[in-house]
LUMGU-818372 format. One record per residue (C-alpha): residue in one letter; x, y negated, z negated. Coordinates in steps of 0.2 Angstrom, whole numbers, plus 5000, padded with zeros to 4 digits. Each point is the difference from the previous one (the first is absolute). Layout:
N
AXYZ/...
//
This chain:
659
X490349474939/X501249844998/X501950095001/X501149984987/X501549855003/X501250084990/X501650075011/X500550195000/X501650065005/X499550125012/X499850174996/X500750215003/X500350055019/X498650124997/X498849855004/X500849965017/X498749875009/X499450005016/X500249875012/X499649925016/X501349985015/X499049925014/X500749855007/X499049845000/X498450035006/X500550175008/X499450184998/X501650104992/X500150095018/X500549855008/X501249934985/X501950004999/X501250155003/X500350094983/X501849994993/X500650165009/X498850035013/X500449935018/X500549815003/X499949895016/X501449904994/X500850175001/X501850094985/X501049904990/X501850054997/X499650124988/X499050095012/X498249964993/X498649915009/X500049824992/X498649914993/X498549905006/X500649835004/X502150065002/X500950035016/X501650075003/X501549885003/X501650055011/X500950084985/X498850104996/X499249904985/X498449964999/X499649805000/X498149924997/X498650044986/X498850134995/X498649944994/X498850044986/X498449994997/X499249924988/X498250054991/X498949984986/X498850134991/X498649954992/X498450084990/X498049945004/X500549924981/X501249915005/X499049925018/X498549964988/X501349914987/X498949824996/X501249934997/X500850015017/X499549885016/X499550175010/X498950084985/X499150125009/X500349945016/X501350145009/X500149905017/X500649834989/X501350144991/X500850045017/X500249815004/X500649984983/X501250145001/X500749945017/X500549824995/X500850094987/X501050105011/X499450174999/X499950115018/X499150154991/X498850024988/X499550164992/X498150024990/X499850144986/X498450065011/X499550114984/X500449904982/X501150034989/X499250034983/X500449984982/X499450164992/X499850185007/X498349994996/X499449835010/X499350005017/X500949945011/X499449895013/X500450025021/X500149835010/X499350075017/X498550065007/X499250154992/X500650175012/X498750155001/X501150165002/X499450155011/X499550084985/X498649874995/X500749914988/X500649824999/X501649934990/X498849904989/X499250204997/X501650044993/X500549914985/X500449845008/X499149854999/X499849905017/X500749815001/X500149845011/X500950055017/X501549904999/X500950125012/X499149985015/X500249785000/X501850014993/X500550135013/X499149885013/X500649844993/X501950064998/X500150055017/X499449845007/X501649934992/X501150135008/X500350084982/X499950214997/X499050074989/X499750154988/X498850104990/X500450084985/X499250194992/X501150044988/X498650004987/X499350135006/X501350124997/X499649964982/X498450095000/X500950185003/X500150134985/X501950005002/X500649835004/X501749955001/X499749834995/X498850024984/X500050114987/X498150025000/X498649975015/X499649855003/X497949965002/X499550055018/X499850185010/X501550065004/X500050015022/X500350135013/X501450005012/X498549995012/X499549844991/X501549925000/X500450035021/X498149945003/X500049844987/X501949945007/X499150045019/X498549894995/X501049874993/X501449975013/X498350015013/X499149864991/X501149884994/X501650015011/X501150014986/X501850035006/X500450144989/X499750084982/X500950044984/X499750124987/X501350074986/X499350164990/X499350085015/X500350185000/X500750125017/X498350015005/X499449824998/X501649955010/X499750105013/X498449945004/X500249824996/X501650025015/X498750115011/X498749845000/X501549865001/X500850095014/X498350015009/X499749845000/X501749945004/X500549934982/X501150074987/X499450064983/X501649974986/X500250104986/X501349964987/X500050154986/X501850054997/X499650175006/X499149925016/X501649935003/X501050174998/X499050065015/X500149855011/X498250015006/X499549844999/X500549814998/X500949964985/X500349864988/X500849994983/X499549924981/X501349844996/X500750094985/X501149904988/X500450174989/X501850055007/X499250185002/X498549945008/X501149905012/X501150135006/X498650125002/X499249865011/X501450015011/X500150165002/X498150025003/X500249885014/X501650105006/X498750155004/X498849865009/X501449905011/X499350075016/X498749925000/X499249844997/X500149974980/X499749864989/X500149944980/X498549964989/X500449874986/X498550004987/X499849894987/X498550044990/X499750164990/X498050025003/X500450015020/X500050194997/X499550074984/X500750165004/X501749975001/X500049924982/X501549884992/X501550124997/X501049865001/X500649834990/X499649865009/X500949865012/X500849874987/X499149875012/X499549975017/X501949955005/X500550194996/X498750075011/X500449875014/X502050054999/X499250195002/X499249975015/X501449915007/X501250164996/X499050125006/X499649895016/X501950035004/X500450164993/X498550095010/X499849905016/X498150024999/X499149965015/X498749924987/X499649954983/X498350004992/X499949884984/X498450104991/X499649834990/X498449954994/X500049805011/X499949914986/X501750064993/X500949945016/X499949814993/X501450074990/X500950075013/X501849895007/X498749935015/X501850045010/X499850184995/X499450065017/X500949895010/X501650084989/X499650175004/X499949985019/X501849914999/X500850154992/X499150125008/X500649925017/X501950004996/X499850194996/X501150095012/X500050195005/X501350094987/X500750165000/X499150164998/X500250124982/X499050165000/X499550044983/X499450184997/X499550094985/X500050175001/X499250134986/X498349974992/X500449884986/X500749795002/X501049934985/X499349874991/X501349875003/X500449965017/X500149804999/X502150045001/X499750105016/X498849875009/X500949864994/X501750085005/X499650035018/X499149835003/X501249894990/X501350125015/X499049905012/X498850155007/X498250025003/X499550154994/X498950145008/X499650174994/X499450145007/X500450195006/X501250035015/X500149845006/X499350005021/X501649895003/X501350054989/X501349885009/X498849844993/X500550054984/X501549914994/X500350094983/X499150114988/X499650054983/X499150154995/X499650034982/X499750184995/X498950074990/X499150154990/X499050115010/X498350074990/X501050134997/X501249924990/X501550005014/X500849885010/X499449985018/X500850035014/X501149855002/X499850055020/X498250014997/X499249845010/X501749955009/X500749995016/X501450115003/X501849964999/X499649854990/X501250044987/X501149965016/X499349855009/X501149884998/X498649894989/X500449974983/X499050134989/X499549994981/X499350184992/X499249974982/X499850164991/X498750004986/X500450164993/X501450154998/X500950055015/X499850205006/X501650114997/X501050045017/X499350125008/X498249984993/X499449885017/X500849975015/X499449845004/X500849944981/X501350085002/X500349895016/X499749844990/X501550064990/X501050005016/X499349845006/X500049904985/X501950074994/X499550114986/X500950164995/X499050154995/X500350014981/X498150034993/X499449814993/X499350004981/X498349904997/X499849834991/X498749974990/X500349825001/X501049895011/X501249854993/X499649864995/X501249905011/X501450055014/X501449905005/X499849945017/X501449905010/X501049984986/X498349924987/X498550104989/X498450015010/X498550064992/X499650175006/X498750114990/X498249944999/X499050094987/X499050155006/X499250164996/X500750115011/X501850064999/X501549905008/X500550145012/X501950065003/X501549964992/X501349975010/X501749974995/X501649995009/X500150205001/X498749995011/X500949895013/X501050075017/X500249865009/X498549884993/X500649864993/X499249934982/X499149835003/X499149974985/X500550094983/X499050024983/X500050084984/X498950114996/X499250044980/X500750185002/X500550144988/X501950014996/X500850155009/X501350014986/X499950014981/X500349874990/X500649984982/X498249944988/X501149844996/X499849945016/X498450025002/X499349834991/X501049915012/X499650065018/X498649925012/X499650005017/X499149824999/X500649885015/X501349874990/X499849845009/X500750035015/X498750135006/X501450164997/X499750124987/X501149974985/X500850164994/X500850034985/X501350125005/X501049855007/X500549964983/X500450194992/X501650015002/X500250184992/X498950065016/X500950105013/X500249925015/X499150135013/X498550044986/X499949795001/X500050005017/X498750155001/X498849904989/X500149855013/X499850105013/X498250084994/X499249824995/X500649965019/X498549995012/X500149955019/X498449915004/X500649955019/X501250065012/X500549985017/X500450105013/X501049925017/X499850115016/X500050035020/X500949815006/X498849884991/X498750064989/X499550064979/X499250084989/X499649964983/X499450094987/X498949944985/X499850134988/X498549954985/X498149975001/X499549824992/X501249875004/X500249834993/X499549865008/X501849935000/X500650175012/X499449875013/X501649935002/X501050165005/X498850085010/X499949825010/X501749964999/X500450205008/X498749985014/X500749845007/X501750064998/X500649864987/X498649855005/X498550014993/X499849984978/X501749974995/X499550024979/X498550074989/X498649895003/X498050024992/X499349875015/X499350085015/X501049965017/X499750015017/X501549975013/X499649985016/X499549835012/X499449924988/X500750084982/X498849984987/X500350024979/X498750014988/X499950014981/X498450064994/X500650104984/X500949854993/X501649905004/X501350065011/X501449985010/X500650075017/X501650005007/X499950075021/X501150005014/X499350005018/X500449995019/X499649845007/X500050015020/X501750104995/X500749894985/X499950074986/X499349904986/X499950014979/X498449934991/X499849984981/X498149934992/X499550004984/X498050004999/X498749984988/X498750144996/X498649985013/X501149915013/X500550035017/X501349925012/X500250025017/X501550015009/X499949945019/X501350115010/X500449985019/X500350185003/X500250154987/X500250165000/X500650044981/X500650175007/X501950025004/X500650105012/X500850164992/X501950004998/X501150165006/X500250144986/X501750054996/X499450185004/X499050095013/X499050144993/X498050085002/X498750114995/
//
């Protein structure tokens, strides 16, 4: 099977990949320390263990480079391509891959086919199982062993190496990553652990990879990896969610698939993690094209580069067939490693969602707290609540139909902690005395205890620092609360909307014809009632008041802390700006912006949904500093910073209250 060249934007976060970590040459037992886990170069000044390559200066900064693997995933296709100087020849492909300057390369040990019906082909020796049977037995048809001479031939040259079984999750009845079987009998648990134990025995692989594997097929594939003293990496999202293996992450140019990204590698920061960049559709049939894709080659390059800096892999694997790297920048790699190296420890925001549903849109949320200058984890009850430097929790809809308990999953007195603290609630707020714990997030977010009414459907733009910002993404689910300035003790409205409401007052049929809620130009609601000047003044006033919605407040408390309160479900993209501009206390996105943006040592924009421009401010080793680019769609511009921190310290409030 010849793969495709065609270029696919990468596809949902349901199709995570799996990915190798191991240094050059080493098992993954003897490669770096994972981003959180314990450092010889010992904390920075945030309090977290800095990253392979850093150290940790006299002011508490860290100064030197992480480094980042790079690697290469290939098919038996693709190492029998003719037309390639190694056709066939895996030892001459290792060579070839070196001078190109690859450390790692990974090999689909089980091929990825084109149909659900077509056999598909394994590229090691055939493996009798206790039960009698061989692979070949079962629906697979036995190839070449390119395993066993890449493997050898890699590590001669000091380069890592990988096998990959995801295909065989394809086989199961109920597979997350095809919507029918594929050809092949579906294993055991038992015959995963012995086939990953036969294979890290007989070739020396470092480690294996497999998406689509279920509980059980985990489980095992970590039980024979363990005992050998590899590591197996799973990438599901749900795999993810329960931390029990390595991680890695799709290069998703979708806004949504992006931020989920993220998010997915927030769960996987404690450990060693890496990014899989594939170009051709036919890699895994399974997944499928959901997705348009890249414009060209120059988009998918700007991608990598973005999401080189934004996440801070400790590797990258390019899943390319070879003969589409001729088209590559041949300074691609070498690019890579130079921003990967200037990346710099950032600040810490724990993201939690709490409930049993996630809103759709939550490219605002990611993009918010990374264009603040944060990392982002996630997580339950952090171990080490004093490394988190902020929070944001989003709230949602138990399987019951209720809000969760917005103390469910946090650790106490955090609506106290002196850390700045976002809270998005993605439905209607309880009544006072319905829940404790809610009615303590009134008290720590300055609400009174008037009952909220529900909206249907959020506005279609709030004013934010004195401009419109786009605010309501289209979404099936309602909006959540209204809040209005009824609600508000001691809060303090931050961004304010209009909402397509009901009039609470009567009004004559005359007046009907000429009354909208449709944004006018400047992103307010028009309303008609301005210009009746037979209306009484309170009933005018009363009809303002109900089209009135609150979308974000704030909260100042103890001597330097806040909360803020985002009330609605889907947000627009745009709502970036003053969750950013909120977290880093004024730096951060300073307007509306539809480019991705990561603030940090280096900053790094990136327009993959069409022209943009970005307007940030920033700390530079304590001067502050303004930036405005325009950029084209599919472009990306580095910014090269001495040392950042977008987050600001919190001023003083002008009151002192708490829960």
């Amino acid at each position: 099977m010849n793969p495709k060249r065609s270029l696919w934007h990468i596809l949902l976060l349901a199709a995570i990949a799996c990915i190798l970590a191991a240094g050059c040459g080493q098992n993954l037992s003897q490669s770096s320390a994972p981003y959180n886990q314990g450092s010889t170069s010992g904390a920075d000044r945030f309090g977290r263990d800095v990253r392979p390559g850093e150290s940790v200066a006299r002011d508490g900064t860290t100064v030197g480079g992480a480094t980042l693997m790079m690697g290469i995933k290939v098919t038996g296709s693709d190492l029998e391509d003719s037309d390639m100087e190694f056709s066939g020849n895996p030892s001459a492909f290792a060579e070839w891959a070196d001078t190109k300057g690859f450390d790692a390369i990974g090999l689909y040990a089980v091929e990825p086919t084109d149909e659900p019906d077509q056999v598909a082909t394994f590229y090691f020796p055939d493996v009798e199982f206790p039960t009698g049977k061989n692979l070949s037995d079962l629906g697979y048809a036995a190839g070449p062993d390119h395993l066993t001479p890449l493997v050898q031939a890699a590590k001669s040259l000091g380069m890592g190496t990988q096998a990959d079984l995801t295909r065989l999750a394809l086989s199961l009845p109920s597979s997350p990553l095809a919507e029918r079987p594929f050809a092949g009998e579906p294993l055991t648990a038992d015959d995963i652990e012995y086939l990953c134990s036969y294979l890290l025995e007989t070739t020396d692989v470092d480690s294996l990879s497999a998406r689509g594997f279920p509980k059980d097929w985990v489980d095992a594939a970590q039980k024979a990896s363990e005992a050998a003293g590899r590591q197996f990496f799973a990438g599901d999202y749900q795999t993810l969610r329960r931390t029990e293996s390595g991680a890695a992450a799709l290069l998703d140019l979708g806004p949504e698939g992006m931020a989920r990204n993220e998010l997915a590698l927030g769960v996987a920061r404690s450990k060693p993690f890496l990014l899989y960049a594939g170009l051709s559709a036919e890699r895994d049939d399974g997944r499928g094209p959901f997705a348009d894709a890249w414009d060209s080659i120059k988009a998918m390059e700007a991608a990598l580069v973005y999401r080189t800096v934004l996440s801070a892999p400790q590797g990258l694997y390019l899943d390319v067939p070879p003969s589409v790297l001729q088209d590559l920048d041949p300074d691609l790699l070498a690019r890579l490693k130079r921003v990967a190296a200037q990346r710099r420890a950032r600040p810490v925001c724990n993201v939690l969602i709490l409930g049993d549903s996630t809103p759709n849109n939550l490219t605002a949320v990611v993009n918010g707290i990374t264009a603040a200058g944060y990392d982002i984890v996630m997580g339950p009850r952090p171990e080490s609540p004093a490394a988190i430097d902020a929070y944001y929790i989003i709230v949602t809809e138990t399987t019951e139909g209720s809000l969760a308990d917005p103390k469910s999953g946090l650790p106490d007195g955090v609506y106290n902690s002196g850390k700045p603290l976002i809270m998005q609630v993605c439905g209607l707020v309880p009544d006072v005395g319905v829940s404790e714990s809610w009615d303590a997030v009134r008290r720590s977010f300055g609400l009174t205890n008037l009952p909220f009414e529900p909206l249907e459907k959020g506005p279609e733009a709030a004013v934010y620092a004195g401009g419109p910002v786009p605010c309501a993404a289209t979404g099936r689910a309602p909006w959540g609360s209204k809040i209005t300035d009824a609600h508000l003790s001691e809060a303090v409205p931050l961004a304010v909307g209009a909402a397509k409401v009901e009039e609470s007052v009567d009004r004559p049929a005359s007046e009907g014809a000429g009354d909208t809620d449709e944004p006018d130009d400047t992103g307010e609601a028009a309303d008609a009632d301005d210009t009746d000047a037979g209306d009484d003044a309170a009933e005018a006033g009363a009809r303002e008041r109900s089209r009135d919605v609150i979308v974000m407040t704030e909260f100042s408390y103890g001597t330097a802390g806040r909360n803020v309160l985002i009330a609605g479900r889907e947000l627009q993209m745009e709502m970036a700006f003053p969750i950013s501009n909120v977290l880093s206390s004024g730096l951060g996105l300073q307007a509306p912006t539809r480019a991705l943006v990561s603030v940090g040592s280096p900053i790094a924009l990136y327009a993959p949904f069409g022209d943009a421009e970005v307007s940030i401010a920033y700390n530079d080793a304590g001067e502050v500093k303004s930036e405005t680019k325009s950029l084209k769609k599919g472009s990306v511009e580095i910014i090269e910073v001495d040392l950042q921190t977008g987050v600001n310290t919190m001023p003083l409030p002008d009151r002192v209250s708490g829960e």
